[in-house]
N, C-alpha and C positions, 0 to 999 in steps of 0.2 A: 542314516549314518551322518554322523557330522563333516568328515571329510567330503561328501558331495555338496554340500552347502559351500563349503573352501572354495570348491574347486570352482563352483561359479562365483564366488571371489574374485578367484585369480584372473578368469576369464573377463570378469567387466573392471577388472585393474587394467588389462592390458588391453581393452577396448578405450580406454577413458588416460592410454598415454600422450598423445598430442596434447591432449585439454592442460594438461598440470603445469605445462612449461609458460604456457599462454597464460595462464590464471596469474602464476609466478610473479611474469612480468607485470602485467594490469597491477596486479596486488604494491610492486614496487613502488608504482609512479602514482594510484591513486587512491590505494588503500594499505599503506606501509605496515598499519598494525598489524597487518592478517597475510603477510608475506610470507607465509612458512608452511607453503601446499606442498613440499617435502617433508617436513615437520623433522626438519636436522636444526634447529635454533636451540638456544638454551632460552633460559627463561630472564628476563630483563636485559636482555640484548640488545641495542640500539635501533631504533629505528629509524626510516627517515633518511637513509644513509644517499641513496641513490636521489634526491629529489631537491635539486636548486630552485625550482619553479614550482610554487603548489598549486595552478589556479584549476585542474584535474581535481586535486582535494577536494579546494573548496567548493566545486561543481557538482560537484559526486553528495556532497555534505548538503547541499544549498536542493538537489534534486530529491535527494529523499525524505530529506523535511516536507517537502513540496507535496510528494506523493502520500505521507503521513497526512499532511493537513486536508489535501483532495480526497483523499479514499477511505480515511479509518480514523477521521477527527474525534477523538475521545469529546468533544464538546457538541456534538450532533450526530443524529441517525442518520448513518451511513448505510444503513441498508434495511428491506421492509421484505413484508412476504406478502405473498398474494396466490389466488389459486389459480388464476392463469385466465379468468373468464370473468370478465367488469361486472356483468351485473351480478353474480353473485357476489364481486367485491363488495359492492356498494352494499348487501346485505347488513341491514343493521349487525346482528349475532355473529354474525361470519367478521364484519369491520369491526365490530370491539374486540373479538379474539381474538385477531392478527394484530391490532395496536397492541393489547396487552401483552401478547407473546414476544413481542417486539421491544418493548419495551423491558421485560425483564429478562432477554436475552442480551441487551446494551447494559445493564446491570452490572449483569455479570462479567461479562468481558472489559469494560471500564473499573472492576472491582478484583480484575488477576492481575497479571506482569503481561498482559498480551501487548501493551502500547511501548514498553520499553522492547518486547522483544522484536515487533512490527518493524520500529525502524531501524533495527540491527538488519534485517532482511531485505530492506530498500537499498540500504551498506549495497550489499553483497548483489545486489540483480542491478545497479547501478556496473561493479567492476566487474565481477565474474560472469552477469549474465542469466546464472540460474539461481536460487534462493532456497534454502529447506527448513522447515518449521515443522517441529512434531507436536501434537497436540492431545494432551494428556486430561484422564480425569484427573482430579482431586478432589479431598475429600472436607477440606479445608473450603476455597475458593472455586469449586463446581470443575472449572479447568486449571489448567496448567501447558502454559508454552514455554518450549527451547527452542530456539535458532542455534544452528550450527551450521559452519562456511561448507558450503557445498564442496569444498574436497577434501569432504573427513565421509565422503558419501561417493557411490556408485550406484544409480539408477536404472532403471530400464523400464519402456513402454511395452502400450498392449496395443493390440492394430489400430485401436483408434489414436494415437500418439500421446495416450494419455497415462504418467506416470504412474504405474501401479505397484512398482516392487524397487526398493531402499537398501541396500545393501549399507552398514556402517561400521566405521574400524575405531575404535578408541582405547584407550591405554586408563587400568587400574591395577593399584596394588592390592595384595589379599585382603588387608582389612578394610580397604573400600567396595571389593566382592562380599565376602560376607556380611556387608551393611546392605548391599543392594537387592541380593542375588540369595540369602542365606546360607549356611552349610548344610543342609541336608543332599547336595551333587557333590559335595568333596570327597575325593577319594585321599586316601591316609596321606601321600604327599602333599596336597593342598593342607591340611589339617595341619600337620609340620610346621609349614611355612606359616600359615596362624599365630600359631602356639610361640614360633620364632619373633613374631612381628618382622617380618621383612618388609621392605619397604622397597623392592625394584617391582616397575610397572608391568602390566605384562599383556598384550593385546587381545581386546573384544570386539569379535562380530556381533554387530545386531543383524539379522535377517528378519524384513517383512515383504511377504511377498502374498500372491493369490493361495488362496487355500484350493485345491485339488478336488473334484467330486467324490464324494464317500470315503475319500478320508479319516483322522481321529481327530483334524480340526473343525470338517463340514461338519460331524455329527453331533459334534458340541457346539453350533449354531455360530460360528467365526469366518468369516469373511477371508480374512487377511491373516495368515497366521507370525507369529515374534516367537523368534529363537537366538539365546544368549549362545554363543558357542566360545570357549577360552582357546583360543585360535591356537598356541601353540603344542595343546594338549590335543585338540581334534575332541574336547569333553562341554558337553551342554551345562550351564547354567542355571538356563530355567527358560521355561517353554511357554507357550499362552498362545493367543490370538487375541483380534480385536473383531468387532462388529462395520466397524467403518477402518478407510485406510486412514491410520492416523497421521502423515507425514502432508505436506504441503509443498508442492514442490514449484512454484510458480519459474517461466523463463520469461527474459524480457522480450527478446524478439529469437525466432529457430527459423533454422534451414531444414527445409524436407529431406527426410534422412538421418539427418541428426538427433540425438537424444538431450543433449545439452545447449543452453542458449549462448547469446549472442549477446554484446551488452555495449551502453557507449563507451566504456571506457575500451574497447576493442574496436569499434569502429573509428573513435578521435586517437589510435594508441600512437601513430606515424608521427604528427602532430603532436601530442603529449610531449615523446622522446627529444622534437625536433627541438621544442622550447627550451626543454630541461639543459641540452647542448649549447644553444645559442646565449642560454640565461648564464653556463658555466662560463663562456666564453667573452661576455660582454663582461661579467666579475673581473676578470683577468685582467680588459684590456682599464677599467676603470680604477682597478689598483696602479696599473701601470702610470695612468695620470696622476692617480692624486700621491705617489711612492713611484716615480719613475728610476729607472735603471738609471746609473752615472758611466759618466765618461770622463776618464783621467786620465792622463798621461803614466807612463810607465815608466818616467823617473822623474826622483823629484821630492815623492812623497813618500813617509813612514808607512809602509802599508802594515796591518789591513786599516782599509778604510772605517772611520766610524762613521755611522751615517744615524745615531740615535739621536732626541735632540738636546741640546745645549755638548754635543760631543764636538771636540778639538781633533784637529789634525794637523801635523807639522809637515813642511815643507820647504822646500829651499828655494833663497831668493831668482826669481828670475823665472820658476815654474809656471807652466800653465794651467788654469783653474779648473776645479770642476766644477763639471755643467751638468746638466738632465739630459736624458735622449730621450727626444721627442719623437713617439712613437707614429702620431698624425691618427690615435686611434680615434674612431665617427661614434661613438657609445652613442649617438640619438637614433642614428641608425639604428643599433642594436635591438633600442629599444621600443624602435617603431616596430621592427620586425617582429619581436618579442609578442607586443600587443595583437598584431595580427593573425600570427597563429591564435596567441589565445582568442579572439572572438569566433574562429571557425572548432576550437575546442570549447566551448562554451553553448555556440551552436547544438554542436555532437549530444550535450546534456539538455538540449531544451531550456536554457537560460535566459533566451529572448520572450518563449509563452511563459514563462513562470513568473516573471518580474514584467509589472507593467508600468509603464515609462508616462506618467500622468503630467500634463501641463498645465498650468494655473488659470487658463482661458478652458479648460474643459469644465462641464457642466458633472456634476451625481449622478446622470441618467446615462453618459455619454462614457464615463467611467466605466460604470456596469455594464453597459455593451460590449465596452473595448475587452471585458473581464470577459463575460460568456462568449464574445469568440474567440477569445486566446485557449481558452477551457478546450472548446468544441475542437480547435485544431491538436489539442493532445487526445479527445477519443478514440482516434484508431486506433493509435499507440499504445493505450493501455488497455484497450480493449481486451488482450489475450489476459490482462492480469484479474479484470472481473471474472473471467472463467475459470483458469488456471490455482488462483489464490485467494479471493473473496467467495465464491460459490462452497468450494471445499470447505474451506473455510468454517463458511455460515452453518453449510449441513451438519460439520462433522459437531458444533458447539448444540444443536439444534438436540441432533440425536442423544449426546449425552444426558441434555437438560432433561428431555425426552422421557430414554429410561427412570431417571435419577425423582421422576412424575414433578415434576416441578412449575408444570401449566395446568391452568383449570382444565378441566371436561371441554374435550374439545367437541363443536357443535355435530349434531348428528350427519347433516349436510354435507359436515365435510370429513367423514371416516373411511372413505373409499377415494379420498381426494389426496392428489401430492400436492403438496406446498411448495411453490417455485417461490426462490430469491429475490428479489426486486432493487438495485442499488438506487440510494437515493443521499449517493455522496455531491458534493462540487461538479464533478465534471459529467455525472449521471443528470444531473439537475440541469447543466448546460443546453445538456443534447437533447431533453425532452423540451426544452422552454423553446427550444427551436420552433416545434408544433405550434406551441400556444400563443408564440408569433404570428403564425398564419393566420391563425382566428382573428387576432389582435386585427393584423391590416386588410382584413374581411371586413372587418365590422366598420372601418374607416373608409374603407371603400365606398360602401352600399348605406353610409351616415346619410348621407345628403337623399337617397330613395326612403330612406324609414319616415323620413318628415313628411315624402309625398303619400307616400304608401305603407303608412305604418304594419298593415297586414300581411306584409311580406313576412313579420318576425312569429309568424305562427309557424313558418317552416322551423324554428331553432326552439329545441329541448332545453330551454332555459336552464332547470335543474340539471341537469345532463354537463352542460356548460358551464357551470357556476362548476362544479366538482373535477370535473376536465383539468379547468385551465389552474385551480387551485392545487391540483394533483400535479399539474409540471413545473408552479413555479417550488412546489415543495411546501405549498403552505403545511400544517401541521393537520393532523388527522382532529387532536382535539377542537380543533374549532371549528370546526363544522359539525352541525348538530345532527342526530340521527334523522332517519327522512321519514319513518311512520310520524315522531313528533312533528314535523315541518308538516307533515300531511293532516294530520290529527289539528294544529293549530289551525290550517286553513278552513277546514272542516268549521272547527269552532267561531271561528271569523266570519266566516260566511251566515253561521247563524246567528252572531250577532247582530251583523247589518241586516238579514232580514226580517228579525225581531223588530231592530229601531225602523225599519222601512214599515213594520205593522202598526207600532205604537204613533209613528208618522200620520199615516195613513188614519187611523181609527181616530185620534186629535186634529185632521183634519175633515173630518167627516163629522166629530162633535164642533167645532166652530163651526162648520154648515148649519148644522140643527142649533144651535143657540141663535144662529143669528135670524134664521127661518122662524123660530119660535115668534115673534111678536110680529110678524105679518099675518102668522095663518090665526093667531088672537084676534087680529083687528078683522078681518074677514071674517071671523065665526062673528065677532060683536057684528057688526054690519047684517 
């Protein structure tokens, strides 16, 4: 029955009332356009309204580019697959079919709306903290992604605290129902309203949630079951499931216990407010200098005063003049204050690791260090979002492509194998090169013993090491060549040289005999 679907509506509305007030505000000060988690605004309403000081904006603007360009760079592979176990990696058949799958998995998702919609979702886990992406076949462009502000949505986890059911409210008029949803659920009132073309909105639940054992969605092989329900009817739409959860619900940072995140624009918000006041306040006293209040005498003069410029005022002889009242306001103070908040709001966004501060005495090499540890100190931080929003992510685009048979014949090897994730964005690349450091100042170490002892380097898996370290700084999969041919070449090499070590050999053995030749002559004449 559709009213039980409602009813747990109602229930995780009235679990998720604190959130909306808080979202509100964050939304006010550092995402104005998306101010209306009551959704009472009309439409081209001003925005912008509460916000003397934007540097929250532009922080919030400046971090999620950041996180675009670190984790989901449309101009690099930002993530690989792998089966979990190196040396089958290294398998020639097994490493071309994860390159190839990879590569025409980045295909496709460089080839939908997924990068316009990414950083609408950086937006949103920047202020509000949590972020939701649903993620659609199409038939057109393989997928299809929408971002929508996390509170047009009510969520809830499964004991592992991991987001598994979507509850979503949204508002359509009839003739946008029957383009989405068809008329074959309308009963004769809906049909009316058609026929009328009416045009007032009227609220849709989406429901996705776990599909139930044995079930009429388990039995039709769906995971996750989608129910359209026309909220004020208590009447279904249209019903389905998916195979994967299709939504995406990344949080930036969560409290245990909580179902919804936590974000900087809520950690810097004290701060935010503090500025926006001190900035309305230093206006004031700055108009007051350069448009100061007058001081006149109360006779004398034709009042009212004009105070526009080239304006005349009369007065009679003998009057005393008007003057400015000097307020003695300190606006440098204001605006030291001003600055200071903002660098501990700026702070709050990670503004210090995202911009690095290069001197004209530093070297290229010295540069890129300064880079991969500023990276390496954002890895924890975004660690929850490889899990949470790139894993999901990956799988759910994976299994589509999947179905949809859009990868060669996958190797026999690996049919009984799961393919894990492997990110191999900026700040992924960071934290492995970390390793390939080690070896680095290994090997500089123990330089000075390889000249005395050169046989020490039969302890280190050359090949082994060459893939390693090219593996963490990200070189590219193409350029390293398969290893049966790198083995096959040596193969051949070796029987080169031992070929010319025979023709050597046998040419040296014929100069013997040619030159031997006219001694053992003169001995037989003899």
């Amino acid at each position: 029955m559709a009213i039980e679907y409602i009813k747990k509506f109602e229930m995780l509305k009235s679990d998720r009332m604190n959130w909306d007030s808080h979202w509100e505000e964050c939304a006010q000060y550092a995402l104005p356009r998306k101010d209306d988690v009551y959704q009472t605004r009309t439409a081209g309403e001003k925005k912008f309204s509460k916000v003397f000081e934007s540097t929250a904006v532009h922080s919030n603007e400046l971090l999620s580019s950041a996180l675009h360009s670190m984790l989901t760079n449309s101009a690099t592979n930002w993530f690989e697959l792998t089966t979990g176990d190196d040396t089958l990696d290294m398998d020639d058949e097994v490493r071309l079919w994860l390159q190839e799958t990879v590569k025409k998995m980045h295909n496709v998702i460089n080839g939908s709306n997924f990068h316009t919609h990414i950083h609408e979702l950086y937006l949103d886990l920047g202020v509000f903290g949590t972020g939701l992406m649903r993620v659609e076949e199409d038939d057109e462009e393989i997928i299809r992604v929408q971002t929508r502000p996390i509170y047009e949505a009510y969520i809830r986890e499964d004991a592992h605290s991991k987001v598994n059911t979507v509850y979503r409210i949204f508002k359509m008029d009839i003739r946008q129902m029957a383009d989405m949803f068809g008329t074959d659920n309308f009963d004769n009132q809906l049909e009316n309203l058609l026929k009328s073309n009416d045009t007032q909105k009227y609220e849709i639940l989406h429901c996705v949630e776990p599909v139930e054992k044995d079930d009429e969605f388990d039995k039709k092989g769906f995971a996750f079951k989608s129910l359209y329900i026309l909220k004020h009817r208590q009447l279904y739409l249209q019903s389905g499931g998916f195979k994967e959860f299709p939504y995406v619900v990344p949080r930036w940072t969560k409290i245990a216990g909580e179902v919804y995140g936590r974000s900087p624009t809520m950690k810097a918000l004290a701060d935010i407010k503090m500025t926006n006041v001190v900035t309305k306040t230093t206006i004031r006293s700055a108009q007051k200098i350069v448009d100061p209040p007058l001081l006149a005498p109360d006779d004398g003069y034709a009042l009212p005063l004009k105070t526009a410029p080239g304006a005349i005022n009369f007065y009679r002889p003998g009057s005393q003049p008007i003057v400015p009242l000097q307020t003695g306001s300190r606006i440098d103070f204001g605006i030291q204050f001003i600055e200071m908040i903002n660098r501990r709001i700026r702070e709050a966004f990670f503004i210090d690791q995202l911009q690095l501060n290069v001197g004209p005495q530093m070297t290229a090499t010295e540069v890129a260090q300064r880079t991969e540890e500023k990276l390496r100190l954002l890895g924890p931080v975004l660690g929850r979002q490889h899990y949470e929003l790139l894993k999901p992510l990956v799988n759910r685009i994976f299994s589509i492509m999947m179905r949809k048979e859009m990868f060669s014949e996958v190797p026999e090897v690996l049919q009984d194998r799961d393919i894990q994730v492997q990110y191999s964005s900026k700040i992924a690349k960071a934290q492995r090169s970390a390793d390939a450091d080690v070896l680095v100042k290994v090997l500089n170490v123990i330089g000075p013993v390889i000249q005395l002892k050169p046989e020490i380097m039969d302890n280190v898996n050359g090949d082994l090491l060459l893939r390693y370290v090219s593996k963490a700084y990200g070189l590219p999969e193409q350029v390293l060549r398969p290893f049966d041919d790198v083995v096959q070449d040596r193969v051949e090499r070796q029987k080169q040289q031992q070929e010319m070590a025979a023709m050597q050999q046998a040419q040296q053995m014929a100069d013997v005999a040619n030159k031997a030749a006219p001694l053992m002559q003169q001995q037989q004449g003899a």
